[in-house]
C-alpha positions in Angstrom: 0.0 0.0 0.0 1.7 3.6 -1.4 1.6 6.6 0.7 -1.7 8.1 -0.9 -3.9 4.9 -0.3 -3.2 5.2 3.4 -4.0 9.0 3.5 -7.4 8.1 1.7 -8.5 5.0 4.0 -7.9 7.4 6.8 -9.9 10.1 5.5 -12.9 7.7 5.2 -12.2 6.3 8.6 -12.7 9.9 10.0 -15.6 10.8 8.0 -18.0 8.0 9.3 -16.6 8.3 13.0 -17.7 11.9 12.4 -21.2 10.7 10.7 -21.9 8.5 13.8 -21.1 11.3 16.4 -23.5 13.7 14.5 -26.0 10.8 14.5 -25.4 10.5 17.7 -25.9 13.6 19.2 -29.1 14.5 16.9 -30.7 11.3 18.7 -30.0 12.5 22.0 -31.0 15.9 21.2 -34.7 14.4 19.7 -35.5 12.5 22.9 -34.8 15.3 25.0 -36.6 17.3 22.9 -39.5 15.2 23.2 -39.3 13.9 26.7 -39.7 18.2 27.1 -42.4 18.9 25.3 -45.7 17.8 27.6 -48.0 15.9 25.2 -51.4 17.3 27.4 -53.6 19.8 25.8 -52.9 23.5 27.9 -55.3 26.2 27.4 -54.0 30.3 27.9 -55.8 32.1 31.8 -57.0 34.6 29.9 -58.1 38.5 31.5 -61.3 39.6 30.1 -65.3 40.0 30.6 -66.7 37.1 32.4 -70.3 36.4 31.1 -72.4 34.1 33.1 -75.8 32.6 30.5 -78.8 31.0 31.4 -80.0 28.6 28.6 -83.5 28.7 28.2 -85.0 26.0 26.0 -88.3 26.0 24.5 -90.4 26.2 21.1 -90.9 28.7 18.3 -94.7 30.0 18.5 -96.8 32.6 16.2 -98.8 35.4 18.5 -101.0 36.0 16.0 -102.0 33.6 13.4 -105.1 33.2 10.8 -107.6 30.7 9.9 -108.7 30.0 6.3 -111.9 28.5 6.2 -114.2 26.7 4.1 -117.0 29.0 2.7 -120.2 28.4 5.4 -122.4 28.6 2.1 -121.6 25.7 0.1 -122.1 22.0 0.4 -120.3 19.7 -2.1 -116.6 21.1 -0.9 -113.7 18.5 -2.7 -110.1 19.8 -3.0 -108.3 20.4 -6.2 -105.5 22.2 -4.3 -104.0 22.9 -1.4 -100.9 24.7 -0.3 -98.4 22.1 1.6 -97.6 22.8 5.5 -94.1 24.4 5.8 -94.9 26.4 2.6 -94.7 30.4 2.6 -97.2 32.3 1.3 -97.9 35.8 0.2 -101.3 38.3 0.9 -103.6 37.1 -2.2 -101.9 33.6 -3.6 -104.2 30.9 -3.4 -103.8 28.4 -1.0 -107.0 26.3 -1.0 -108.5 25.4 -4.6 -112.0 23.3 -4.3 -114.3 22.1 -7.1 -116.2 24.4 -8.6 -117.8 22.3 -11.8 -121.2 21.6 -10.4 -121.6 25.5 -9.6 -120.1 26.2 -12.6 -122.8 24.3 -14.5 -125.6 26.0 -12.1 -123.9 29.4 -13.7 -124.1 28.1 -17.4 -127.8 27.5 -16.1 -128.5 30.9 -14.8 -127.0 32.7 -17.3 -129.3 30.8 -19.5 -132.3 31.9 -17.8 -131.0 35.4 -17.6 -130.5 35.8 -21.4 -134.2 34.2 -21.9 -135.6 36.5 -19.6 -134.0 39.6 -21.1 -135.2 38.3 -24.4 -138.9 38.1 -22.8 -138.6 41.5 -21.5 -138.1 42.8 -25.3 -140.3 40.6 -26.5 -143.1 42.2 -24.5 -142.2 45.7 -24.7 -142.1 45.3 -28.7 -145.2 43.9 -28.2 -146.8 46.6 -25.8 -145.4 49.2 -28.1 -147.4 47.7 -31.1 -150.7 47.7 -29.3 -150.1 51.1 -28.4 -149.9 52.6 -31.6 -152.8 50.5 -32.5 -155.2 52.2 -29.9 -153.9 55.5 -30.4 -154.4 54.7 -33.8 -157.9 53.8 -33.3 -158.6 56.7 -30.9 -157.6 59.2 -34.0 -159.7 57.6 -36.2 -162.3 57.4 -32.8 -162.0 61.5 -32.8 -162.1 62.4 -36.3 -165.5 60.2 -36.2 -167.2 62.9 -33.5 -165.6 65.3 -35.3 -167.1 64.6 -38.1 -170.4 63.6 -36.7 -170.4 66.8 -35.1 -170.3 68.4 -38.5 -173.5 66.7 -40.0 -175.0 67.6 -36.4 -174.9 71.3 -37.4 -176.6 70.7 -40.6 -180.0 70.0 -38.5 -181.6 73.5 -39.2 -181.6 72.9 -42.8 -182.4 69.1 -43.0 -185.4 67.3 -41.7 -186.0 66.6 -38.2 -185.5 63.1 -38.0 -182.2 63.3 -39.9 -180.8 65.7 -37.2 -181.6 63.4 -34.3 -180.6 60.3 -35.9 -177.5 62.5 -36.8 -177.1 64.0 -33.2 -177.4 60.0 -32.5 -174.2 59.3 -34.3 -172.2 62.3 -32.3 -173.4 60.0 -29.3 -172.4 57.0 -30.7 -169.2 57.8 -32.2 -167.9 60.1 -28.9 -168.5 56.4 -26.7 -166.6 55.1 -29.1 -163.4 57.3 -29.0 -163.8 57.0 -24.6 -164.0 53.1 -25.7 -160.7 53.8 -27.8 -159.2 55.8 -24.9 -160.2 53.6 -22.4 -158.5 50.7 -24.3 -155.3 52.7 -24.7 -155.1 53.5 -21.1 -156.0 49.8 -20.3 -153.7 48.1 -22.7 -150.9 50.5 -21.5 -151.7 49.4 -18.0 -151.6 45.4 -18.8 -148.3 46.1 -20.8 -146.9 47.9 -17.8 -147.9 45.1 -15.7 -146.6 42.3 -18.2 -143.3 44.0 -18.4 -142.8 44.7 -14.7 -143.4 41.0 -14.2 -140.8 40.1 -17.1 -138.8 42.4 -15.0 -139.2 40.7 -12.0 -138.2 37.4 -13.6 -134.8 39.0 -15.1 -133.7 40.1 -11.7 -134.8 37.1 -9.7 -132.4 35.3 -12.9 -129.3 38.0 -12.1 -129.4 37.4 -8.8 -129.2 34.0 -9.4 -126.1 34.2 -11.9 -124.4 37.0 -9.2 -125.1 34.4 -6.1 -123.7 31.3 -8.3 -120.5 33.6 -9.5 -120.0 34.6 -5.7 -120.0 30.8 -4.6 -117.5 30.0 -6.9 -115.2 33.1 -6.0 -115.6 31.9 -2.7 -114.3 28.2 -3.7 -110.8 29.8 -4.1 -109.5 30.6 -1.3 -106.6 33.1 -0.8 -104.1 33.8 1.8 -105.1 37.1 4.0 -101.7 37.6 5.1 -98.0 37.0 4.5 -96.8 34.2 6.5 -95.9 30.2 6.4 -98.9 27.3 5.9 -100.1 25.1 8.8 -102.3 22.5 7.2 -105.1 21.9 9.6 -106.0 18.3 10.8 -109.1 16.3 8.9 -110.6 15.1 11.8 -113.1 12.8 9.6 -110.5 11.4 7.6 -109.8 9.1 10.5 -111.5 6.0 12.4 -111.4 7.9 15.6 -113.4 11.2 15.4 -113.1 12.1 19.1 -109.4 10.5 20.0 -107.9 12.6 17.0 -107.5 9.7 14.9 -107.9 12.4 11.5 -105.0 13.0 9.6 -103.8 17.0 7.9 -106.4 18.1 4.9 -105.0 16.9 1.6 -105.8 17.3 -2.0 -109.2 15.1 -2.9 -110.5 15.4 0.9 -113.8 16.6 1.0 -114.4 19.5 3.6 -117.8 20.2 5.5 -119.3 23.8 5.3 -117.0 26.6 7.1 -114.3 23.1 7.7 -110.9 25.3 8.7 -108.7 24.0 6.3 -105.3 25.8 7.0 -103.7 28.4 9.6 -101.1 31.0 8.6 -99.0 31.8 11.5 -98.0 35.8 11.2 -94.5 35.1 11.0 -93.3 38.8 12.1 -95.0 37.7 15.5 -92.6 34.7 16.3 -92.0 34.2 20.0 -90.2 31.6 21.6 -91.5 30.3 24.5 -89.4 29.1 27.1 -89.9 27.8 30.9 -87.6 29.2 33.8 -87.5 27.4 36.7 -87.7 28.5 40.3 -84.4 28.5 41.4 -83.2 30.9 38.0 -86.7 33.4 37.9 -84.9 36.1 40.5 -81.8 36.7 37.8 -83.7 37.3 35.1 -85.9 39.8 33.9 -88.2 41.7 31.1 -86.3 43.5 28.7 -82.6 41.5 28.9 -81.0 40.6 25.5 -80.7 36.5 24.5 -78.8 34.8 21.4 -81.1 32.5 20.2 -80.1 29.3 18.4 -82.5 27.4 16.7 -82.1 23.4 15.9 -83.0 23.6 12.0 -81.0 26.9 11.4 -77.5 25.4 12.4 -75.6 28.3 10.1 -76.9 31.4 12.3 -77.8 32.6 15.8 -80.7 35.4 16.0 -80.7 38.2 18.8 -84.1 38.4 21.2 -85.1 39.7 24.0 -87.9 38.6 27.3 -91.2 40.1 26.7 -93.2 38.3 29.6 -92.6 36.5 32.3 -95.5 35.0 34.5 -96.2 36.3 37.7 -97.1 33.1 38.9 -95.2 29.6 38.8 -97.0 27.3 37.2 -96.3 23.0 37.6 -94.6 21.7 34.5 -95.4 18.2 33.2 -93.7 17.7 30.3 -90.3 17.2 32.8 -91.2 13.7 34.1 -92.1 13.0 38.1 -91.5 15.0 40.5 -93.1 17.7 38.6 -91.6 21.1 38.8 -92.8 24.6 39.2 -91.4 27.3 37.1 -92.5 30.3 35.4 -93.5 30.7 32.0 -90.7 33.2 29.5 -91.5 34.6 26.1 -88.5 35.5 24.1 -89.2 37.6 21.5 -86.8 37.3 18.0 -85.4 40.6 16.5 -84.9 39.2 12.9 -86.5 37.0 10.3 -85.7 34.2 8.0 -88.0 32.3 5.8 -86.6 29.2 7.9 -88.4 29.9 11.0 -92.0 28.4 11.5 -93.9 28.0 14.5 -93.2 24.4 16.8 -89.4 24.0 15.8 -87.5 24.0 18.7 -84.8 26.7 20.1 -82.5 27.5 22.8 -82.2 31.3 24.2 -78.9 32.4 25.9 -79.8 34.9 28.3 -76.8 37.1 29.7 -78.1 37.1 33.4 -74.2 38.4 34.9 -71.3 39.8 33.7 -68.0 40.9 35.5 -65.5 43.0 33.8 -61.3 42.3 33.6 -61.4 39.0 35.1 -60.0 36.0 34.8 -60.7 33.0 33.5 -60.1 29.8 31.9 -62.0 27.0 30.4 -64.6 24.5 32.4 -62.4 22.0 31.6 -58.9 23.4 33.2 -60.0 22.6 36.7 -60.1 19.7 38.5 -61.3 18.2 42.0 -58.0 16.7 43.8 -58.1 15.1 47.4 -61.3 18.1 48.2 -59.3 20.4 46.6 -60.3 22.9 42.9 -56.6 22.5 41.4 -55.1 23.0 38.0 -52.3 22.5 36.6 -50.0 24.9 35.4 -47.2 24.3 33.1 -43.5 24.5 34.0 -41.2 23.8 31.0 -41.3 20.2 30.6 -44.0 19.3 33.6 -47.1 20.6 35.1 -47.3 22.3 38.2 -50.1 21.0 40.7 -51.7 24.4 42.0 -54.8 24.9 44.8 -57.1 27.6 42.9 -60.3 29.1 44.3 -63.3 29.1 41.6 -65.2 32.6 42.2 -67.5 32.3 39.3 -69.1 29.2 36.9 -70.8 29.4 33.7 -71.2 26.7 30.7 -68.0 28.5 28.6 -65.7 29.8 31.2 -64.5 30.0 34.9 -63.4 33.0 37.1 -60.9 32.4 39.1 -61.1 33.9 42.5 -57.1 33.0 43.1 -54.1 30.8 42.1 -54.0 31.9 38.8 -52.5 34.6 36.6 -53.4 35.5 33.0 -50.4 34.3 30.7 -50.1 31.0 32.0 -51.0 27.7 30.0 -53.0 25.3 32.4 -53.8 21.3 31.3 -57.0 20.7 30.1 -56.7 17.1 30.4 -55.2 16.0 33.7 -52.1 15.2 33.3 -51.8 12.8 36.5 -54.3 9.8 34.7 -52.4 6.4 34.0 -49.0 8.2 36.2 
């Protein structure tokens, strides 16, 4: 081996005893790294505004809502349509659609009648106005007669005797004829009068009958009298149990009694949530306090409210299982609207009953019960601290801390201790 191979088997030898130090030493360096580095969850103590809520849970209900009836004035009521619970309606769309063909036929009917009457009506004027002119005709001709007889009646002082009675006869005789002639005029006019008023009588007894048949079928479309969402109504004779509510919601087909009510429509700008407060909470709240409300079926947003009434009296609750409880009964009125709201879905109002400026606090979940002790634990570089702390304040999100803690410091939230 020459002087150059040695040289270069050296070199090699020092760069992999130099490789294994570094290896070496970045090992080392990793463990202690991680045995440093606490693998427990910490949260910050933070200083700010403690807010203590009161949850309040309870249903979305309308204050004011309206009925939509079935006209009181029909009889054979079937549905053609009907606007769907849940749906949202405007003032004037149509919302319950019932068969109107029979009354449409009675129309087609009446209308028939009126047209025959009005024809009548013309008929017997045309009529009257021909026998008219016939009698004045006649009494003319009944006048120029005594008119004329009247004339050979002055030729008696040159004529014989007998031919000026027999012609002051004829003046007689024609002047009854011309009262005949007006009396006929006067009589005729008065039968024509009559005839027509009774033609007359028929025609409107026919248009009131076409304007009642058109105003039952306007009133077999039935529209929405305000803005607001559809609550389809239960069809209490569509079931086997009349009394026990064994009827089922109104649908299209159903056939609805006279003045049925068919559908309600909740005013939707009058949604209240109503909410029960118990005992033991009624002294911190009260009318007029602000509340987030969260409702179940509108996961993407919270609405502001506020209490409107609380009862004066507590009242027992039995929807909350045995014992029954007493509490009071809260409306929580909501500030804005979304076409998702309806009456009957449920909700949850966070009231802010307390709040305490620059304090602090940590989450529910820092704090622990030790041995009858409120600890945390605080973290000191590569450990956690055990550390008696007094709790001055609780609420579902945060904790004040009374003492034992300052803000800065990062507490476990998972004790540390379990499985040590």
């Amino acid at each position: 081996m020459n002087v150059i191979q040695s040289i270069s088997m050296r070199n090699r030898w020092l760069a992999l005893a130099a490789l294994a130090i570094l290896l070496g030493v970045g090992g080392f360096a990793a463990i202690h790294f991680a045995n440093s580095t606490p693998s427990v969850p910490t949260a910050e103590v933070q200083r700010g505004e403690f807010v203590d809520y009161l949850e309040l849970r309870g249903r979305l209900k309308a204050v004011r809502s309206v009925s939509v009836n079935a006209p009181a004035d029909a009889q054979d009521l079937q549905i053609l349509h009907l606007a769907h619970t849940g749906s949202h309606v405007k003032t004037g769309d149509v919302v319950v659609q019932f068969d109107a063909t029979k009354l449409e036929q009675e129309l087609a009917q009446d209308k028939s009648a009126l047209k025959a009457a009005e024809a009548e009506i013309g008929q017997t004027q045309a009529q009257a106005k021909l026998t008219e002119e016939q009698d004045r005709t006649d009494l003319l001709k009944a006048g120029y007669d005594v008119d004329s007889a009247k004339l050979d009646a002055t030729k008696g002082e040159i004529v014989s005797k007998i031919e000026g009675q027999e012609a002051n006869l004829a003046v007689t005789d024609s002047q009854s004829k011309r009262d005949q002639a007006d009396q006929k005029l006067k009589s005729d006019e008065a039968a024509a009068n009559a005839d027509v008023e009774g033609k007359r009588q028929k025609y409107e007894k026919a248009l009131y009958d076409v304007h009642q048949a058109e105003h039952r079928i306007a009133g077999l479309t039935l529209r929405s009298p305000i803005d607001g969402m559809v609550t389809v109504l239960t069809n209490y004779r569509a079931g086997n149990d009349f009394f026990f509510g064994g009827g089922q919601e109104f649908k299209e087909g159903d056939r609805a009694w006279p003045g049925a009510g068919i559908l309600e429509i909740p005013d939707l700008k009058t949604l209240r949530l109503g909410v029960r407060v118990d005992e033991t909470d009624r002294a911190r709240i009260a009318e007029g306090q602000t509340a987030s409300i969260h409702v179940d079926s509108v996961p993407d947003r919270d609405f502001s409210g506020h209490l409107l009434d609380i009862s004066k009296m507590a009242t027992i609750d039995f929807s909350g299982g045995w014992p029954f409880s007493r509490n009071f009964e809260v409306e929580v009125g909501v500030d804005q609207l979304d076409e998702r709201l309806r009456p009957g879905i449920n909700a949850t109002a966070r009231v802010a009953v307390d709040r305490v400026a620059n304090a602090v606090l940590v989450p529910p979940e820092a704090v622990f019960q030790k041995s009858g002790e409120t600890v945390a634990y605080v973290l000191r570089g590569s450990h956690f601290d055990e550390r008696p702390i007094e709790v001055g304040r609780r609420s579902e999100t945060s904790l004040l801390i009374a003492q034992g803690l300052k803000p800065g410091e990062r507490v476990a939230v998972k004790d540390p201790t379990e499985g040590k």
